[in-house]
N, C-alpha and C positions, 0 to 999 in steps of 0.2 A: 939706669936706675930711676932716672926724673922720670922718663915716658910711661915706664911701669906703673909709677905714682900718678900721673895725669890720668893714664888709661882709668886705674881705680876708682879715682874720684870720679871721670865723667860716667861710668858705670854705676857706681851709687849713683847718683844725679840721675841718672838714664833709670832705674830701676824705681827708684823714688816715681818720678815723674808720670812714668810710664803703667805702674802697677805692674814691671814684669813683676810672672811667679819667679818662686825661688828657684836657684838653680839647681838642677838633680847632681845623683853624687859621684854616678857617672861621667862628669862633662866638668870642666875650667868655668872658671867666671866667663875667660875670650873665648872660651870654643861656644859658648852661649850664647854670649853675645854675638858672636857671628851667625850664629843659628838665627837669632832671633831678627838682628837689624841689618845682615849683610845681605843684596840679594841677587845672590851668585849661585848658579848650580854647583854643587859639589863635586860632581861627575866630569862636565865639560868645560866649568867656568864661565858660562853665559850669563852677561848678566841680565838686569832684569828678570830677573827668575824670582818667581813671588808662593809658588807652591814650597809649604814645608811640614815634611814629613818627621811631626816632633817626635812619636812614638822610635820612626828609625834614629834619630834626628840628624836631619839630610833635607838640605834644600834641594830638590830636582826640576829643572825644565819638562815638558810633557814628553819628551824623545825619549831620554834617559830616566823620566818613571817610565814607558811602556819598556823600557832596557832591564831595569832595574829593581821592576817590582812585580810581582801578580797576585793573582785574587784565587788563583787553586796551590794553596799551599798542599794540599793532598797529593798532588804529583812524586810527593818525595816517597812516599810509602813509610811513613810511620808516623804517629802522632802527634798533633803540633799544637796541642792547648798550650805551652810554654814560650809560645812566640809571641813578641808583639806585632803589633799591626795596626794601621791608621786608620780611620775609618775616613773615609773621602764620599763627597757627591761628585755625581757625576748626570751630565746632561746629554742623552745622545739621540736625536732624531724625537727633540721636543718634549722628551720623557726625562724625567729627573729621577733616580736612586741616589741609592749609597750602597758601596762598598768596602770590605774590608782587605788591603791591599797590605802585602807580606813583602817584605824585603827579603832580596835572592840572597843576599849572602849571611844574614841573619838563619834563613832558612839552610841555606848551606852548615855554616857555623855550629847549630844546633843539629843538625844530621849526624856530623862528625863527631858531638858529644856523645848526642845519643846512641851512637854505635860502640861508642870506647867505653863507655861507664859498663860495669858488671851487671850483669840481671836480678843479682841480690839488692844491688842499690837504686836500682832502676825506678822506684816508688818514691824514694825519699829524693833523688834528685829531680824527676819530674815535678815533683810538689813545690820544690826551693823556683822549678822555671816558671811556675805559674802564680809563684807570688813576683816573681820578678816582674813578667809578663801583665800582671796585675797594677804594680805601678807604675809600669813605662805608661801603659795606656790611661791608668788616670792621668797620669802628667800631661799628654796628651791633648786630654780632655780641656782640661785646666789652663794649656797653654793656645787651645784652639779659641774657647771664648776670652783671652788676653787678646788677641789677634784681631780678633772681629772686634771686640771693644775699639782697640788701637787703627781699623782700619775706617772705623764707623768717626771714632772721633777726625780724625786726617781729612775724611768727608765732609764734614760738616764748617770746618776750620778752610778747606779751598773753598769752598760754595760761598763764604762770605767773604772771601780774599775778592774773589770773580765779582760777586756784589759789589764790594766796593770798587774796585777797579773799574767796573762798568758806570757806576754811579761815577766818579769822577772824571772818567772820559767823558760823559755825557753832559755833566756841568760845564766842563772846559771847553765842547765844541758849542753850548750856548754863548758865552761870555762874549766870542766875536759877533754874535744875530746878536746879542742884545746891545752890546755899544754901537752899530747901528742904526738902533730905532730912536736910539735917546735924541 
């Protein structure tokens, strides 16, 4: 029950601080917080794992995104305006795009609806996935520039950690040259 309580608090604290967004209505305050500050593949548990895929929300390593995710959602053969999907850059032989990358079992998932729902209601629940689909990817949005904010600030906070640290090395290997000349 305490740790519960701790967790809490350093999460306000962590959310305060940090500008995360809010949490969606889908996910736990901790399954968010892991999303957001744990950085562990979900798939294999590697850590170090820095890519997060907020629309699935799924931190993955690059093995288990090429595993895990693809950019021809159309393979399934039926419509897929109700999926979410991340939009990623991607850098390959010096060229920079973007992609939009679809979770396999999302896409799986939504297969099996799509096939069990009646033909009668086939309108009104495609509609419900694409407003769904609609704010996983704002969320998305939202939580990718929190990221780079958060990644940008981290940058600029070691760059002057490194400064100083160098600055002070540098003073303390004078101090012996200079009570020598005195």
């Amino acid at each position: 029950k305490s740790s519960t309580l701790a967790w809490k608090r350093a999460y306000a604290i962590s959310k305060v601080s940090t500008h995360l967004p809010d949490c969606p209505d889908d996910l736990t305050e901790l399954q968010f917080a892991h999303l957001a500050f744990e950085p562990v593949c979900h798939f294999c548990w590697r850590r170090k794992c820095h890519t997060i895929m907020w629309a699935a929300h799924t931190r993955c390593c690059s093995k288990c995104g090429n595993e895990n995710f693809t950019n021809h959602p159309t393979k399934f053969g039926m419509p897929y305006e109700g999926v979410p999907f991340d939009r990623v850059g991607i850098s390959t032989n010096g060229e920079f795009f973007y992609q939009n990358l679809f979770s396999l079992r999302a896409l799986e998932d939504y297969n099996r609806e799509y096939f069990s729902v009646p033909a009668h209601e086939k309108g009104a629940w495609l509609a419900k996935k694409k407003e769904y689909r609609h704010s996983r990817v704002e969320f998305a949005q939202v939580c990718r520039a929190w990221s780079r904010r958060r990644d940008a600030a981290q940058d600029v906070m070691l760059r002057k950690a490194r400064r100083k640290l160098r600055s002070e090395s540098n003073s303390s290997n004078l101090l012996p040259i200079l009570a020598h000349t005195e």
